[in-house]
N, CA and C atoms as a LAMMPS dump frame, in Angstrom:
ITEM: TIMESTEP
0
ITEM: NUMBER OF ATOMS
408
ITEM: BOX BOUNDS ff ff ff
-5.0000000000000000e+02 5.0000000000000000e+02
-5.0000000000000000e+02 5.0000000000000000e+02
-5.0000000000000000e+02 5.0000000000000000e+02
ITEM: ATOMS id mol type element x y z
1 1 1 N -3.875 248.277 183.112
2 1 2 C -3.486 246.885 182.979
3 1 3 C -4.199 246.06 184.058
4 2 1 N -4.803 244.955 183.65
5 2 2 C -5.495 244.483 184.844
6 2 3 C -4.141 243.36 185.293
7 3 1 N -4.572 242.94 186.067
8 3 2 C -2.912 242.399 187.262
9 3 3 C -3.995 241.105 187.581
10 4 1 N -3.236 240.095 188.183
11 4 2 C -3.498 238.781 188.741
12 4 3 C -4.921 239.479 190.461
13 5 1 N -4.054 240.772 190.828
14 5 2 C -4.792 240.63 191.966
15 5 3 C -6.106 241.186 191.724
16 6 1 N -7.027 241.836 190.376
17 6 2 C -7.826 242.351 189.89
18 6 3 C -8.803 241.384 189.556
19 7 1 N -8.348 239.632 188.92
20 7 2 C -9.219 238.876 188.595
21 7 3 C -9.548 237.945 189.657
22 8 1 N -8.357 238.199 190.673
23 8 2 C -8.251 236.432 191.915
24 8 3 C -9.712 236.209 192.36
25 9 1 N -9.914 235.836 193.088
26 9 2 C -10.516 235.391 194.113
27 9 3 C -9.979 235.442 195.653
28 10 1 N -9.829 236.207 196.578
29 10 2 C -8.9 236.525 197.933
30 10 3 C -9.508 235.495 199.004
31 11 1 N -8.624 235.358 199.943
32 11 2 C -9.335 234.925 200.891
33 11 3 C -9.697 233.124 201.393
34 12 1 N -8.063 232.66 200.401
35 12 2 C -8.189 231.516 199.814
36 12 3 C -7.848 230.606 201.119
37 13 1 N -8.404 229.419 201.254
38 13 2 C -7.718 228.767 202.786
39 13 3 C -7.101 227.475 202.043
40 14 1 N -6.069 227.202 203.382
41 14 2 C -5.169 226.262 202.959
42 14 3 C -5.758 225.542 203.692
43 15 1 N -5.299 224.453 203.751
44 15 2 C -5.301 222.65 204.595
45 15 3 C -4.126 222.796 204.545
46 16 1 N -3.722 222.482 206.153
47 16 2 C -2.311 222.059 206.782
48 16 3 C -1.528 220.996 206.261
49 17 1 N -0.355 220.952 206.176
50 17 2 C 0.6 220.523 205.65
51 17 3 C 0.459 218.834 206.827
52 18 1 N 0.117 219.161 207.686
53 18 2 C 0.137 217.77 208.219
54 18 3 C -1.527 217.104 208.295
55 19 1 N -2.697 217.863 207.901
56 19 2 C -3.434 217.234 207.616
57 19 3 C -3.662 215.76 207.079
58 20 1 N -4.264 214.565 207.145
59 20 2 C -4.581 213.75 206.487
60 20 3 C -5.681 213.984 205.163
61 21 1 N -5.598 212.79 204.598
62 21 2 C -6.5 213.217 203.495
63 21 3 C -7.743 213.342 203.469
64 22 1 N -8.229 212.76 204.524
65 22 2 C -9.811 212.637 205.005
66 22 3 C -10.119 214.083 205.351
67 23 1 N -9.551 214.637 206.198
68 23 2 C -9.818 215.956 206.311
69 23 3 C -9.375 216.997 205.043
70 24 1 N -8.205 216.733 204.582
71 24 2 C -8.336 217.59 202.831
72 24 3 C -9.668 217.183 202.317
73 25 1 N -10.431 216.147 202.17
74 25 2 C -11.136 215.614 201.488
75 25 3 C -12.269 216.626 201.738
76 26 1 N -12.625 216.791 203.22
77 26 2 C -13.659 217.138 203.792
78 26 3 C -13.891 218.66 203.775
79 27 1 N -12.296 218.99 203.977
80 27 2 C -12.347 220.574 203.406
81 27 3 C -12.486 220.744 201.902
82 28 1 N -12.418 220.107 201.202
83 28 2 C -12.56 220.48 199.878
84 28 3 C -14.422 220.304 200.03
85 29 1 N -14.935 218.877 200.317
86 29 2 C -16.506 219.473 200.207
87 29 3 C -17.003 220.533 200.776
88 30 1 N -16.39 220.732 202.427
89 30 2 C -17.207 221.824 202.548
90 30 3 C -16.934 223.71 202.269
91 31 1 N -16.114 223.197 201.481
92 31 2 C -15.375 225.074 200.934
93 31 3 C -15.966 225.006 199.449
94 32 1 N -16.398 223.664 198.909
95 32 2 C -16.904 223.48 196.868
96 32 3 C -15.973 223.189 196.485
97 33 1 N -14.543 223.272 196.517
98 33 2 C -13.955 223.421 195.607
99 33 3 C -12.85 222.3 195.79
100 34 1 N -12.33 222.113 194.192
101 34 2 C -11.41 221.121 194.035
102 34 3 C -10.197 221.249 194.128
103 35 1 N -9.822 221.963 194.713
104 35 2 C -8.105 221.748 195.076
105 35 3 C -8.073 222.733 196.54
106 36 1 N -6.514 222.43 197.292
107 36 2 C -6.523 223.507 198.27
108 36 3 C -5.056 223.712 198.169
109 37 1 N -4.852 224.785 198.499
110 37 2 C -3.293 225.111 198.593
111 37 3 C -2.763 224.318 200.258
112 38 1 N -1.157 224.208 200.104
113 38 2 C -1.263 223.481 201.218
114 38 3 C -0.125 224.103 202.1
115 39 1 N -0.286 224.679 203.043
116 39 2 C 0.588 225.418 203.936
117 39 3 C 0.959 225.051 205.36
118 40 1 N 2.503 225.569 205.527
119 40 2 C 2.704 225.426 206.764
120 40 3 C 3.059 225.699 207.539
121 41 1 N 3.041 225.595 208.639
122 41 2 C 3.365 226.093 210.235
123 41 3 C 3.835 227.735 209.456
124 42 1 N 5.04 227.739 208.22
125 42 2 C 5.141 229.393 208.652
126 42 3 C 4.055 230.062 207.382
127 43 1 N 2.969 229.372 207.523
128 43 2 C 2.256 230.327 206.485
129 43 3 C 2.326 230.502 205.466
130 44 1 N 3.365 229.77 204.456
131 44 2 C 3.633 229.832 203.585
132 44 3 C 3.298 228.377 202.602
133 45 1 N 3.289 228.745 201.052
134 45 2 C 2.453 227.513 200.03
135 45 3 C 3.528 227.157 200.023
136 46 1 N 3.203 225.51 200.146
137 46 2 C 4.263 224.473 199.983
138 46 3 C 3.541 223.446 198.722
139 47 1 N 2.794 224.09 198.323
140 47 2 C 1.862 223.014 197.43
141 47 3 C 0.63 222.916 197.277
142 48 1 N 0.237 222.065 196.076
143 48 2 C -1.434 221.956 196.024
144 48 3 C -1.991 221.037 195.934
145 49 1 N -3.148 220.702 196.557
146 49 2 C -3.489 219.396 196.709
147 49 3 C -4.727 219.509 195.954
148 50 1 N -5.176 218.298 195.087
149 50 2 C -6.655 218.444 194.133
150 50 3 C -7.521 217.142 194.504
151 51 1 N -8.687 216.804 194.348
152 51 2 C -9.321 216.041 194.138
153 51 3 C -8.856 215.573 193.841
154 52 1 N -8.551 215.372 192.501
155 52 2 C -8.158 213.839 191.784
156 52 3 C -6.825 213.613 191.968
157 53 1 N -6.182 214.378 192.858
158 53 2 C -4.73 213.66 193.644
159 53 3 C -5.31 212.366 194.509
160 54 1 N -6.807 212.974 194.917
161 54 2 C -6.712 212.291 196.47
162 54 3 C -7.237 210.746 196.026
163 55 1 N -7.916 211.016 194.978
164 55 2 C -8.772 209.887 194.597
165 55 3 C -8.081 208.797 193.094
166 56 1 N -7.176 209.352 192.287
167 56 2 C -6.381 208.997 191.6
168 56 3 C -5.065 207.853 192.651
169 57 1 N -4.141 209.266 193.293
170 57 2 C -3.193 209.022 194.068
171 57 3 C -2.934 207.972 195.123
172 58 1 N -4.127 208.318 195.625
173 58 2 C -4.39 207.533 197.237
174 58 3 C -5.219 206.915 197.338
175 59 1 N -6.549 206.893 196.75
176 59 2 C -7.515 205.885 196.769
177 59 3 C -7.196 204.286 196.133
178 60 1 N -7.216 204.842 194.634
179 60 2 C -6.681 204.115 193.784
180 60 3 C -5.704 203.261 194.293
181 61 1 N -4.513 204.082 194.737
182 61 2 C -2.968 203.443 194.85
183 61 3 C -3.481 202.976 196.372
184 62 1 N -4.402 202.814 197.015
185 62 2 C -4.451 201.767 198.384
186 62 3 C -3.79 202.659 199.492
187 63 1 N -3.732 203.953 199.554
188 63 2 C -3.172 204.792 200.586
189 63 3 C -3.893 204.64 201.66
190 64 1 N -3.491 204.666 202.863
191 64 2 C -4.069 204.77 204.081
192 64 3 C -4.537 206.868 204.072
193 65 1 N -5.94 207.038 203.436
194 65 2 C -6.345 208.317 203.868
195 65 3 C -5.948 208.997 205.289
196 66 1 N -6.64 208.214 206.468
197 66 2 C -6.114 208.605 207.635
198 66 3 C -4.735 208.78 208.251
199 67 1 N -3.554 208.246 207.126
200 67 2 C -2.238 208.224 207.733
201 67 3 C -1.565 209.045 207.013
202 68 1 N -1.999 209.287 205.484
203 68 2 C -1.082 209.993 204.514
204 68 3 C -1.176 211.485 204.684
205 69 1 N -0.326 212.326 204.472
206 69 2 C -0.642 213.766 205.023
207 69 3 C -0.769 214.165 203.295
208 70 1 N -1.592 215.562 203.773
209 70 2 C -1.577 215.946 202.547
210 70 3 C 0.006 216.948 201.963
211 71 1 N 0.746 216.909 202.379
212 71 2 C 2.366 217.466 202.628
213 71 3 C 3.029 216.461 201.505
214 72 1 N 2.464 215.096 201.12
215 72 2 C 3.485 214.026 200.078
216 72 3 C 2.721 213.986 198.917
217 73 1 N 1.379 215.024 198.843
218 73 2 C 1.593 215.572 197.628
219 73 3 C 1.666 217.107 196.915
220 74 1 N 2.194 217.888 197.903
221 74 2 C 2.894 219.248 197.825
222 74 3 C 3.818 219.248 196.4
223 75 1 N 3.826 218.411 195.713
224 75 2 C 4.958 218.641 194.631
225 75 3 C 4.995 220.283 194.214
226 76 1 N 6.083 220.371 192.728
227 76 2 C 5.801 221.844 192.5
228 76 3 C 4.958 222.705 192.103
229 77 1 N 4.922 223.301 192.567
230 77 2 C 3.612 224.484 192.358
231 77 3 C 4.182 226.044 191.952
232 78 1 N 3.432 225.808 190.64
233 78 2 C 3.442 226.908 189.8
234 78 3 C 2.362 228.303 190.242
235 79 1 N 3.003 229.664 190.345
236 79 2 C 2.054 230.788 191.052
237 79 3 C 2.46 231.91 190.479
238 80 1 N 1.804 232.894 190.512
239 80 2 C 1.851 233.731 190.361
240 80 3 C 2.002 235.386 191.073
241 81 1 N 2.443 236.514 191.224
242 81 2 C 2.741 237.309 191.967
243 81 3 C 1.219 238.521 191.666
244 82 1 N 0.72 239.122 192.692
245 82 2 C -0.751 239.842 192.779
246 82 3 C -0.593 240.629 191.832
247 83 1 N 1.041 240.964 191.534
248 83 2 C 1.205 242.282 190.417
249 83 3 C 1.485 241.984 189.058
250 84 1 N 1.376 240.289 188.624
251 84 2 C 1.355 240.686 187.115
252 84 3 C 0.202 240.573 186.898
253 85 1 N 0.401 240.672 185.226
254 85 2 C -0.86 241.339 184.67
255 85 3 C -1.421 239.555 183.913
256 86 1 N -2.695 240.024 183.455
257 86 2 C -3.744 239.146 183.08
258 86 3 C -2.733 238.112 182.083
259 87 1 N -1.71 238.685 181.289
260 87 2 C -1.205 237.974 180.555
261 87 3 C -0.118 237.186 181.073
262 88 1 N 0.506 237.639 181.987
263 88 2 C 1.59 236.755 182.419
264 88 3 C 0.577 235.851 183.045
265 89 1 N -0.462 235.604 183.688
266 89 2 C -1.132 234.668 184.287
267 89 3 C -2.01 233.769 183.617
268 90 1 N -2.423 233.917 182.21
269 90 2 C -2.321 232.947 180.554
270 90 3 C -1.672 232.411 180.662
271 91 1 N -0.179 233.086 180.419
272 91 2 C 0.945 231.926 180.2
273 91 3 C 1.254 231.195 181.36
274 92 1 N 1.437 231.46 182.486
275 92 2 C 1.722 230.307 183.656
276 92 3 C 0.729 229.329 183.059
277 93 1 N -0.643 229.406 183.168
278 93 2 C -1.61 228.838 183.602
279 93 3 C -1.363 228.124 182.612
280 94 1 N -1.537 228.114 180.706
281 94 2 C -0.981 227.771 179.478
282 94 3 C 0.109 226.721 179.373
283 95 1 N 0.814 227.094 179.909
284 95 2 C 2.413 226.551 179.572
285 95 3 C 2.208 225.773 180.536
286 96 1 N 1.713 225.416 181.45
287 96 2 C 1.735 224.588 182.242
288 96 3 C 0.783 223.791 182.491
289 97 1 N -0.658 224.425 181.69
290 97 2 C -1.963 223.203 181.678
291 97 3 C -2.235 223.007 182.665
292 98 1 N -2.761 224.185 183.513
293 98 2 C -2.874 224.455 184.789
294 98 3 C -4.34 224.673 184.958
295 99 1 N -5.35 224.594 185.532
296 99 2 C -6.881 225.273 185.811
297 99 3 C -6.663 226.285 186.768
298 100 1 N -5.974 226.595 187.368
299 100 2 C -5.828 226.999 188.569
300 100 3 C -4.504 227.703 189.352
301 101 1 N -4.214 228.648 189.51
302 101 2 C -3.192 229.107 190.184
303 101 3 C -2.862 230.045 191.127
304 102 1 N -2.476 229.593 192.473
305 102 2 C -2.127 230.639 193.373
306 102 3 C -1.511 232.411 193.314
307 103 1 N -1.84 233.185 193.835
308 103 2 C -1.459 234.613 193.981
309 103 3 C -0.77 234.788 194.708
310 104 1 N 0.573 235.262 194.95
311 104 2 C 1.308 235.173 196.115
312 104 3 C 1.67 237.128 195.876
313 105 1 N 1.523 237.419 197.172
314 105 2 C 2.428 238.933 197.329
315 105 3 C 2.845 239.195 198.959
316 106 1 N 4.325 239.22 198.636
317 106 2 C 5.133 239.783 199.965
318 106 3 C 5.559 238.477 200.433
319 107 1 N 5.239 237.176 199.433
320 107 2 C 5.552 235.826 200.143
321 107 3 C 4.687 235.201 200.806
322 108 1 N 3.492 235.347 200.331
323 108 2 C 2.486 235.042 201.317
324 108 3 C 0.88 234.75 200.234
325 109 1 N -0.047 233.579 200.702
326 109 2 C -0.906 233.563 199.693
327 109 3 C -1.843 234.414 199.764
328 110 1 N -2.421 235.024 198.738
329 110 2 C -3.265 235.951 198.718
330 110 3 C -4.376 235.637 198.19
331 111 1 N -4.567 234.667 197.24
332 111 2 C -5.36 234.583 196.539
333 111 3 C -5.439 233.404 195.554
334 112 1 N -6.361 233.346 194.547
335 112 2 C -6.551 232.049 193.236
336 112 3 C -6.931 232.766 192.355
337 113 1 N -6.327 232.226 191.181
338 113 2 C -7.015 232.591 190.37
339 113 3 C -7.689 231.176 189.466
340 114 1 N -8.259 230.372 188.984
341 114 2 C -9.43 229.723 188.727
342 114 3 C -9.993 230.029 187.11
343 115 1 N -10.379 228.857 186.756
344 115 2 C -10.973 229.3 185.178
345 115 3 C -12.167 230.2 185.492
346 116 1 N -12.934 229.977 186.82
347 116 2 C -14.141 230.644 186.66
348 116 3 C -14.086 232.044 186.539
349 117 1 N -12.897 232.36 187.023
350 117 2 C -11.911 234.034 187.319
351 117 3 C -11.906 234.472 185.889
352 118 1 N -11.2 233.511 185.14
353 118 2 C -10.96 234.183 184.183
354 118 3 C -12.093 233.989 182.667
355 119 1 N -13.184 233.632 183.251
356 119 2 C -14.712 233.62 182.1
357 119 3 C -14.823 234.641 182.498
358 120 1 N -15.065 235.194 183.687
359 120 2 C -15.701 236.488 184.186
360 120 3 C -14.957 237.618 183.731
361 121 1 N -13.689 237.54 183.137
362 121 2 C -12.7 238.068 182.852
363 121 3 C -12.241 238.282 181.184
364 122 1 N -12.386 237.518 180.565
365 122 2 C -11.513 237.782 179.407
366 122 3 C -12.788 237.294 177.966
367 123 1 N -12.207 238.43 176.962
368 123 2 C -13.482 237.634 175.967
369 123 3 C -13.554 235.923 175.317
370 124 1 N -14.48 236.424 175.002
371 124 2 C -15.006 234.601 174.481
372 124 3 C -14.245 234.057 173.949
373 125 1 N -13.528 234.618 172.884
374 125 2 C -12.349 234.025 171.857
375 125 3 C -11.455 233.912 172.767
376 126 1 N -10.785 234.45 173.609
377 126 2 C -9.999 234.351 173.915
378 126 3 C -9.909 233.652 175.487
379 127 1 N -11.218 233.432 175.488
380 127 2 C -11.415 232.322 177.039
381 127 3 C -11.115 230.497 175.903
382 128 1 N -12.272 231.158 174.838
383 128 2 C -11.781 229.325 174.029
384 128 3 C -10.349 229.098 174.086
385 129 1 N -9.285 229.918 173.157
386 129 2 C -8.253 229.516 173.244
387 129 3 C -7.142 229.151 174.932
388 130 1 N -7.667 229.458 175.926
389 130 2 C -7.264 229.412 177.042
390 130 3 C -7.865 228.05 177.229
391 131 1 N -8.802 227.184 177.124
392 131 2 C -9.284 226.056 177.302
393 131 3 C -8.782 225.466 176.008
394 132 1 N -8.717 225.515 174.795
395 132 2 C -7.976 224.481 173.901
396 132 3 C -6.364 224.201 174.637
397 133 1 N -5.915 225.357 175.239
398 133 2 C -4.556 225.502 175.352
399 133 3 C -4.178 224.179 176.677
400 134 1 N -5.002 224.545 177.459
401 134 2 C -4.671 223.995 178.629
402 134 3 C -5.51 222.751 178.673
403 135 1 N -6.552 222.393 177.928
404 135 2 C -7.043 221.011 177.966
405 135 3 C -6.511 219.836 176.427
406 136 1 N -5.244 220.989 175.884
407 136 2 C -5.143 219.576 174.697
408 136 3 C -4.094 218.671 175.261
């Protein structure tokens, strides 16, 4: 059975819970990627922060970047555990119209898993229906 911790990606870094957005911003260019998990003081995901939070949310809406932490947009965050399998991590990702979802084992982040995770991962038919699912 392949498991969540077979397709992740490990090694995932957060942006601090009291970060501003300028620096989320800056960690997202210089890591590539569009979202960061967002953790705190005890190490643990309190949330995820994306691009188009920062630029939708806060740009848009006239936020002070330098004052807003990235912690007020921690909302809920949907994850997954290193030990299920490929299918329970469809359906999170599915049911929730998700690109993207954290790995957690022992309470702690471990990992992402990412559409790019799962091209590398699952056949063609069944990567399409994973993108009709989560982009209709």
């Amino acid at each position: 059975m392949t498991t969540a911790r077979d397709i992740m990606h490990p090694g995932v870094q957060c942006v601090d819970e009291d970060a501003n957005l300028v620096e989320a911003a800056r960690l997202m260019r210089d890591l590539d990627v569009g979202s960061l998990p967002i953790c705190g003081e005890d190490d643990r995901l309190h949330g995820i922060i994306t691009d188009r939070d920062i630029v939708i949310r806060a740009v848009a809406g006239g936020l002070d970047l330098t004052t807003t932490k990235a912690s007020e947009f921690g909302c809920h965050v949907h994850w997954v555990d290193a030990s299920d399998s490929l299918s329970e991590v469809l359906r999170t990702m599915e049911d929730n119209q998700i690109r993207r979802v954290p790995v957690i084992e022992d309470h702690r982040l471990v990992g992402m898993v990412s559409e790019a995770d799962l091209a590398r991962h699952l056949p063609e038919d069944r990567l399409a229906s994973f993108v009709e699912r989560v982009y209709a």
